[in-house]
C-alpha positions in Angstrom: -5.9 -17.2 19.1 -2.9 -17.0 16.4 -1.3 -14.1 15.6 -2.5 -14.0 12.0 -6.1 -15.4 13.2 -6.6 -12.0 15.3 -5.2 -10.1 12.4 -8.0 -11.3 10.5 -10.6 -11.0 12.9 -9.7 -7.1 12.9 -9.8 -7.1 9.0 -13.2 -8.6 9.3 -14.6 -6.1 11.1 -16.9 -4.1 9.0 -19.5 -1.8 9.3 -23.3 -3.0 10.1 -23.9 -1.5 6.5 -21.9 -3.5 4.7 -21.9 -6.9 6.8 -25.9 -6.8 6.8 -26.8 -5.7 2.9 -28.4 -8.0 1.2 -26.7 -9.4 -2.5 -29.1 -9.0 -4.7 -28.9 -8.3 -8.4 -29.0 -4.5 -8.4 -26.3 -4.2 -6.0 -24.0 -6.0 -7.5 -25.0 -4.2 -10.6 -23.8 -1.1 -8.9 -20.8 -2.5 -7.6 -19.3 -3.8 -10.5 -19.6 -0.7 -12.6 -18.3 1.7 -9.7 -15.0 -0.8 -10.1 -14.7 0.2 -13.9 -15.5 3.6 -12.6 -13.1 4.0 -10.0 -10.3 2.0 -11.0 -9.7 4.0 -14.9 -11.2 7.3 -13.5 -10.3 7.1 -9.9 -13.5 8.6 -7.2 -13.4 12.2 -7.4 -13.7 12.4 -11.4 -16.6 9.5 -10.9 -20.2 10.5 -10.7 -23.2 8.9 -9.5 -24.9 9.4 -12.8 -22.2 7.7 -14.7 -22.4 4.7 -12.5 -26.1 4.6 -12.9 -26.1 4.8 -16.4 -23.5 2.2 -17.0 -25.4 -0.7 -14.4 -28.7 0.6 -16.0 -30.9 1.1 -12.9 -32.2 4.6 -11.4 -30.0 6.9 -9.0 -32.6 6.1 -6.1 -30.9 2.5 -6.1 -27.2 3.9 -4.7 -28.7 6.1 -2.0 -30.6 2.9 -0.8 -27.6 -0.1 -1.2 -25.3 2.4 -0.1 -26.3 5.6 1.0 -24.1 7.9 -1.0 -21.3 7.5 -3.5 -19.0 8.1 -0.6 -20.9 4.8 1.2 -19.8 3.2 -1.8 -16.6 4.1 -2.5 -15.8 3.3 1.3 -16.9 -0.9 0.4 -15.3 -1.0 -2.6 -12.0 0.6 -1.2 -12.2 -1.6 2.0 -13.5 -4.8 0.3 -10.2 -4.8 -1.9 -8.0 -3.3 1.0 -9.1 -6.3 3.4 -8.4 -9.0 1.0 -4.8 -7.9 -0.1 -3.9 -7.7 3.4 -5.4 -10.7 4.3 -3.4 -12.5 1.6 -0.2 -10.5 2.2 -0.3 -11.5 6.2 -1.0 -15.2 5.0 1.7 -15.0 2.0 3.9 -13.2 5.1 3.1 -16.5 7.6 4.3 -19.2 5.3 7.9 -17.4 4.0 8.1 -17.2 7.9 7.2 -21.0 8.3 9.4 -21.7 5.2 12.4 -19.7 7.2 12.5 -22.0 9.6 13.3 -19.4 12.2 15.6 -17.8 10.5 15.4 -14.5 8.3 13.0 -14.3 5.5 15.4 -13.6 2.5 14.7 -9.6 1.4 14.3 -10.9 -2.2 11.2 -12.7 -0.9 9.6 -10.5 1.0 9.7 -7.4 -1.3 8.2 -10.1 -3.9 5.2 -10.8 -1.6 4.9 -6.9 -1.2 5.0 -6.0 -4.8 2.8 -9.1 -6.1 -0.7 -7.7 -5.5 0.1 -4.4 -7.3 1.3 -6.2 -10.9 -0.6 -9.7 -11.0 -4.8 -11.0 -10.4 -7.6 -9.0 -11.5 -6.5 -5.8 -13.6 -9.5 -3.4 -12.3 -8.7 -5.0 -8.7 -5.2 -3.8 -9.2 -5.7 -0.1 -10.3 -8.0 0.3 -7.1 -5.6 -1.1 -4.8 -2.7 1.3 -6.6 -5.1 3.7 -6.7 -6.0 3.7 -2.9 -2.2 3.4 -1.8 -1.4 7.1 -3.5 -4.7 8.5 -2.0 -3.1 7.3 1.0 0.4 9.0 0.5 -0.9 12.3 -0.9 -3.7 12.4 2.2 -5.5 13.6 -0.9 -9.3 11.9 0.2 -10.1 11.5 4.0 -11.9 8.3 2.9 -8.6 6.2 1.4 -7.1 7.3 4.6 -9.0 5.9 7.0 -9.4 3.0 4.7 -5.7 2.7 4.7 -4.8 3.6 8.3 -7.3 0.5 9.5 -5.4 -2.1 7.3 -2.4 -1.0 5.8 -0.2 0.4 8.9 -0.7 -3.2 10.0 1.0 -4.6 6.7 4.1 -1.6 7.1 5.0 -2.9 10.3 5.1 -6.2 9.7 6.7 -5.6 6.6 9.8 -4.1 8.5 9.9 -6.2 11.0 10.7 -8.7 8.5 13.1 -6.1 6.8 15.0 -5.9 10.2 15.7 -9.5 10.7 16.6 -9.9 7.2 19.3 -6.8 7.3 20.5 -6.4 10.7 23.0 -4.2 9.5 20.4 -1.5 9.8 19.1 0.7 12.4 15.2 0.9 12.9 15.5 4.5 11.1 17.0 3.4 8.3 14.7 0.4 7.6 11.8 3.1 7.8 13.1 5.0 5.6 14.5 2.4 2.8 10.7 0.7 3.0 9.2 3.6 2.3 11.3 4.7 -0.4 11.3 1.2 -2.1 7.3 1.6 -1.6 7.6 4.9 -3.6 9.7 3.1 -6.3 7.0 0.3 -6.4 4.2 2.7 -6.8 5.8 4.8 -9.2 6.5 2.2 -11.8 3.5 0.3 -11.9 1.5 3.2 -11.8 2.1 4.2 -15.6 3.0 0.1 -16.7 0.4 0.2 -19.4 1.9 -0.5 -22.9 2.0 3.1 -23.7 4.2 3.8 -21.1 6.5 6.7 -20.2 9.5 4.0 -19.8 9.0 2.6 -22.7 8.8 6.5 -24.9 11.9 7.4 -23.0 14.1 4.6 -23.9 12.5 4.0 -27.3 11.6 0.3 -26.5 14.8 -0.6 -24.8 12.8 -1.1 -21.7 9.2 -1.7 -21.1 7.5 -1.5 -18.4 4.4 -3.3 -19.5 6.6 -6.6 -19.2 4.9 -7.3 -16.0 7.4 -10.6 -15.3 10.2 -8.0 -16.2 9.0 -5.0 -14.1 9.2 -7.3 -11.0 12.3 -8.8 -11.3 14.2 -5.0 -12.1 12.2 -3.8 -9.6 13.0 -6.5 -6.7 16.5 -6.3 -8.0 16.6 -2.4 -7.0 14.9 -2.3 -4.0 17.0 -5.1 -2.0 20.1 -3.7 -3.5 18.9 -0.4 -1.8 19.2 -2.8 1.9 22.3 -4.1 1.2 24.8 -1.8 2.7 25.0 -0.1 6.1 24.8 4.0 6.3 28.6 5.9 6.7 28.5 7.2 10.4 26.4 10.4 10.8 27.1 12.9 13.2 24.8 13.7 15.4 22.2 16.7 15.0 23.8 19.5 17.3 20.1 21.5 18.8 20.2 25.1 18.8 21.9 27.0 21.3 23.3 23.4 22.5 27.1 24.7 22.3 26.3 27.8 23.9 24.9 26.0 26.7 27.8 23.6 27.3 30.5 26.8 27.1 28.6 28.1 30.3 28.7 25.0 31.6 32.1 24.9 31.1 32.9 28.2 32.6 31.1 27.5 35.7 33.2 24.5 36.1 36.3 25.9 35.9 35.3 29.1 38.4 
């Protein structure tokens, strides 16, 4: 089995609830007005009777397709988590096949991370943004666990291509400039709408609802953040470590 083909047979790997419910025309009633739901108003302000209301079928109809809001909620978020990583590993696989067995160039992989976030289907788009902060904040157990089953996959082979591609780096350093770039990603396309706070601020000069413009300023800042090795850092000292190596020192000389 390939490496990416045992990826996805992990991704696949869903619960009994969701692999054996029927489609029918009630369900996917449901679904698509939890999306609305969920991805302007995000899960915790959502309610069951507003979902009800909007597909136009009875509250009974959740608790059976899906047991509880919570039941769906945890589809919806892993439905949209399992496809973007699917895609990413896929998208990940051919710059790798492109490379030739060299280093994927940064500017290409940070432009297969940040695709999924600012192009496709808009409602698709906020959920996935929408579940990546949940994730951060370890605001809702639910995004977490949805998260930690597909998306530490994605970090670490995101890195791993970051370490070929900048060598210059240590391991801890790549860690940390991922996960900051990831926090500049998120925190731009999170408010890109066209009333945007970037857009108040600079009175127009820059917009951040120019989707093709957002990801070429924001590739341009995040490699340029990989581009330069650390100054030297001295090395943490632990408590009581000099004290330690002064008595070691005197029983030396004695």
């Amino acid at each position: 089995m390939t490496p990416v083909a045992s990826v996805i047979t992990v991704l696949n790997m869903r619960s009994k609830r969701v692999i054996n419910a029927r489609d029918s025309e009630t369900r996917s009633a449901i679904v698509r007005a939890a999306i609305q739901r969920f991805a302007k108003h995000g899960i915790e302000r959502t309610t069951l009777r507003q979902i009800v209301k909007d597909a136009g079928i009875g509250l009974g109809s959740v608790n059976f397709h899906f047991g509880s809001k919570l039941g769906l909620a945890h589809e919806i978020l892993e439905d949209v988590a399992s496809k973007v990583c699917e895609a990413r590993f896929r998208e990940y696989d051919e710059l790798e096949r492109e490379a030739g067995g060299k280093p994927v160039p940064l500017e290409k992989i940070f432009r297969a991370l940040l695709r999924p976030y600012v192009e496709g289907d808009e409602q698709q788009r906020l959920l996935l943004i929408y579940l990546i902060q949940q994730l951060r904040l370890a605001k809702l157990d639910l995004a977490r666990e949805v998260g930690t089953k597909y998306f530490s996959g994605i970090a670490r082979r995101t890195v791993a291509l970051l370490r070929r591609a900048a060598p210059h780096l240590g391991e801890d350093d790549v860690w940390w400039r991922y996960f900051l770039a990831l926090g500049s990603i998120l925190s731009i396309i999170s408010d890109s709408g066209q009333d945007n706070r970037l857009k108040r601020v600079s009175r127009g000069v820059a917009n951040a609802a120019d989707r093709a413009e957002l990801i070429e300023q924001t590739i341009r800042f995040v490699v340029a953040g990989f581009g330069q090795a650390p100054p030297q850092r001295s090395r943490r000292r632990r408590p009581g470590a000099g004290k330690r190596k002064q008595s070691s020192s005197a029983e030396n000389a004695t």
